[in-house]
Structures are given as C-alpha cells and as structure tokens.
C-alpha positions in Angstrom: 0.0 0.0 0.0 3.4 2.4 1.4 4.5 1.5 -2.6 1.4 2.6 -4.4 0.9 5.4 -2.3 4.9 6.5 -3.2 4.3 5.4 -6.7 1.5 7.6 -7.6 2.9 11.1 -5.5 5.8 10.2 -7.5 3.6 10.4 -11.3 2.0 13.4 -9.9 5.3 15.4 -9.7 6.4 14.4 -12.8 3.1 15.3 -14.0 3.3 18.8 -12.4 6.8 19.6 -13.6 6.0 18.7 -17.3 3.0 21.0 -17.2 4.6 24.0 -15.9 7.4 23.4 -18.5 4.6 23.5 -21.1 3.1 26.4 -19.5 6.2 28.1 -19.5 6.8 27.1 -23.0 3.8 28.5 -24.3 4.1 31.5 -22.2 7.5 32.3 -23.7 5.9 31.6 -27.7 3.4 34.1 -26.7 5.7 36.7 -25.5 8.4 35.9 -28.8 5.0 37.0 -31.0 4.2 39.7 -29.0 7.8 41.7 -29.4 7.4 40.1 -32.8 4.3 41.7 -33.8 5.1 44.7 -31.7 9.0 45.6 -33.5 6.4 45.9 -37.0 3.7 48.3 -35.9 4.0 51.5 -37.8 5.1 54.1 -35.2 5.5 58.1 -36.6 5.7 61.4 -35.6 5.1 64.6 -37.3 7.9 66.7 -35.5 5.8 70.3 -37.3 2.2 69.9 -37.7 2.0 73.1 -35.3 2.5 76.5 -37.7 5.1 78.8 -36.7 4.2 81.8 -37.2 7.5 83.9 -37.9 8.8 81.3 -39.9 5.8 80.6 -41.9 5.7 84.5 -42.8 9.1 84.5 -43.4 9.9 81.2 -45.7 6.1 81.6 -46.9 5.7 77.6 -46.5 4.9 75.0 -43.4 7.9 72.7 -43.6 6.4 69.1 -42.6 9.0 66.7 -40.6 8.1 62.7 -40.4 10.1 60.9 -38.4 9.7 57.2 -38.6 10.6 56.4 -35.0 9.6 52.6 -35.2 11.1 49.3 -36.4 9.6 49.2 -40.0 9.5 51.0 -43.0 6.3 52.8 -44.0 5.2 54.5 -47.4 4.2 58.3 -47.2 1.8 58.7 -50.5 1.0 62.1 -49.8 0.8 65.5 -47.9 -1.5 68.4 -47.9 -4.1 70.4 -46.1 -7.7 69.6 -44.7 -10.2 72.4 -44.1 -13.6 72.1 -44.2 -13.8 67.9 -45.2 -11.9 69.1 -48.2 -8.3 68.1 -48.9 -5.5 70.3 -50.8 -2.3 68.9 -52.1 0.1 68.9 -55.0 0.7 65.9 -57.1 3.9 65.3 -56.8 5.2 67.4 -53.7 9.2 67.0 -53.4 11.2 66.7 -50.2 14.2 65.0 -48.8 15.0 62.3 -46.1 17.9 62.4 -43.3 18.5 59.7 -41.0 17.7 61.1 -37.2 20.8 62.3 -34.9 22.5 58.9 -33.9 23.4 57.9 -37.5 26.1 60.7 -38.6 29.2 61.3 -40.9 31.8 63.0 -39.8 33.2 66.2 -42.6 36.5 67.1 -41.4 35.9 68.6 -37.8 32.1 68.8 -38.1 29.1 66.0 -38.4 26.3 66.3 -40.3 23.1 64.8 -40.8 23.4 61.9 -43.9 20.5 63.0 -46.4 18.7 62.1 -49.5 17.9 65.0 -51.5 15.1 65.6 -54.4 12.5 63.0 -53.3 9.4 63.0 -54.7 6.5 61.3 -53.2 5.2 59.0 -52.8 8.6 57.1 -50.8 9.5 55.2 -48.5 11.0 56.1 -45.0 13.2 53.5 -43.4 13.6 53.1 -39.2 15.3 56.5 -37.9 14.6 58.7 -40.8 13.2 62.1 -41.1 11.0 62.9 -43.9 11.3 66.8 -45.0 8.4 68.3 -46.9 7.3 71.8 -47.7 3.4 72.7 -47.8 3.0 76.1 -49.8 -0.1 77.5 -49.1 0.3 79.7 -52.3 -0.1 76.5 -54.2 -3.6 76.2 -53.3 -6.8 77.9 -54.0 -9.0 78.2 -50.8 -11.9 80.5 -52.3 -14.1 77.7 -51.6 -13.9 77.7 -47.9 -16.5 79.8 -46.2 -16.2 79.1 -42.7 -13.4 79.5 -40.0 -12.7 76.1 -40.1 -9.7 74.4 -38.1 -6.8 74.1 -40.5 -5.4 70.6 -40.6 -2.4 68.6 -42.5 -3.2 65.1 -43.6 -0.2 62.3 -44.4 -1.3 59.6 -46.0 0.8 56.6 -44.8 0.7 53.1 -45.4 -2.9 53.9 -47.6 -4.1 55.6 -44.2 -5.2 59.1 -43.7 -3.8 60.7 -40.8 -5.1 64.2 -39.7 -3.2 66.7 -37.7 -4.3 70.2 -36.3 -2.2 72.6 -37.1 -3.3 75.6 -33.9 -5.0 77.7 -36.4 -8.1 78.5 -37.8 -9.0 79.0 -41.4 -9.5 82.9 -41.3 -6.2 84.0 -39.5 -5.1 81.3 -41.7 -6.0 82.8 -44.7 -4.9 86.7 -43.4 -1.0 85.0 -42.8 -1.0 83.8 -46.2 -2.6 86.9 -48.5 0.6 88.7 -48.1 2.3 86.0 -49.7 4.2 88.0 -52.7 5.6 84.2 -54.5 4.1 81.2 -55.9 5.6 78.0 -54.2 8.5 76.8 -57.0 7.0 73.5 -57.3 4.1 75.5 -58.8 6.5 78.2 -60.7 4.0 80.7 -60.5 1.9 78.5 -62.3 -1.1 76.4 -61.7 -3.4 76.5 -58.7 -4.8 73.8 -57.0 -8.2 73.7 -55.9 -9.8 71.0 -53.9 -9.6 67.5 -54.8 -11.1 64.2 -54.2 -8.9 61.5 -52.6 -11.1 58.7 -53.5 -10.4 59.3 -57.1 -6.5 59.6 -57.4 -5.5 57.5 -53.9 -8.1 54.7 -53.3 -10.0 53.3 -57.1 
C-alpha cells in the first residue's frame, strides 16, 4: 500500500513539472509573438504639424518633418491640407529624407546629418529617418472655404489618412497667407490647385 501510495505522489510530480514546462513554454511563444508583432507596428511622428508663425511668414511655407521612429518601413503617399472635409495637395510634392541624430558622418571637424535630397512622393522612410516636406499655401486655391474652419495637414501613410491640427483656424489662416508675394516653385507661379477628391486619385 506504502508502494502505491509512493508510486502515484511520484507520477503526480512528474506530471506537475512537465505541465509547468509547457506552461512556460507556451508562455515564452506568446511573448516571442508579441515583441514580434510589436517591433512591426507602424510608429511616426510629425515633429511640425503646429505653424510657426515667424517662420511661416518668413519662408512663406509649413515645412512638414516625419520621423519614422519605429522598427519598420512605412510609405508616405502624400501630404496636404484639410479644411472644411476638403483636402489640398500637390501631385507630386518634393522633399528629402535624413537619417535622425544617432546615425552621422563626420566632414573634417564637423558631423552632419546623412540626407537624401530631391524626393518625390510617394517614398518610402526607413527606421530613424526624417522625412522633410514643404506645404505652400500659395499652391492652393482656398476660395471655396466659407467658414473658420480648423486648418489641418493630412499624411497619408501606409494607404491611411492621418489628420493633424495645425493651432489655427481657417480665417487667421487665410490673413497670414494673403501677403504671400511668391508662388511656391514647385508650382513656378503656375497652376493653382483647388480641392480635390482623394477617392479618385488615392483609393480606385
């Protein structure tokens, strides 16, 4: 009876102690998808959605920084304004990428920031870099807005629309960018852009 007694405590131990080893297994599986799954979410940040007054009067554009501060590579399709539900953009806005401050050559006794220049969108933006883009609100024809909307950017990344506010409404908006005496030179004084429909050129 001593023996069978023994004989069984004994199988239930082993049983025990191969169960928590499969737990544990299973537990660390879980965990190795998790930092898996996490390391390729799409992770951003747009550094200048905010306008800056004395340098928007001054350069007459909203310079746009992307940084791509996750650990894959995205696809920005395009950049623009939003005011009113109605979305303003160029079709093929230029720009540059740089890789962020802890990837750096060294010129002689200075370091500098390794770039990419004359971009054209859309492109792609690799773990640490900064995507540099210039909105140029003399580009655009805003007739069409009545109200004192909230003046937005939109990115579109990875097919997504992302909207940021920008701290400004539509009317002081509009009274920054009257006294704008240039066209932007992607435009060369040229064409204006109205309105357009995202559906139709982003999403058939």
């Amino acid at each position: 009876m001593s023996l069978l007694l023994n004989s069984n405590w004994s199988f239930g131990m082993s049983e025990l102690i191969s169960s928590i080893a499969a737990f544990l297994t299973f537990l660390a599986i879980c965990v190795s998808l998790y930092l898996a799954q996490k390391s390729k979410t799409l992770k951003f940040k747009i550094i200048d959605k905010k306008i800056k007054i004395n340098a928007f009067i001054e350069h007459q554009y909203q310079q746009i920084n992307i940084l791509n501060n996750g650990h894959t590579k995205f696809t920005c399709a395009c950049v623009g304004y939003y005011i009113d539900r109605k979305f303003y953009f160029v079709n093929y806005i230029q720009g540059m990428k740089k890789l962020d401050n802890t990837i750096i050559e060294h010129r002689g006794n200075s370091n500098t920031h390794i770039t990419t220049e004359q971009l054209i969108l859309p492109t792609y933006v690799q773990e640490g870099d900064i995507l540099q883009l210039g909105l140029w609100p003399a580009d655009y024809d805003f007739s069409e807005i009545q109200r004192n909307n909230k003046v937005y950017i939109f990115v579109i990344i990875n097919g997504k629309i992302y909207k940021f506010y920008t701290g400004m409404r539509f009317k002081k908006f509009k009274n920054l960018i009257k006294e704008f005496k240039h066209k932007s030179l992607h435009n060369q004084g040229g064409n204006i852009e109205k309105s357009k429909n995202l559906n139709n050129i982003y999403f058939r």
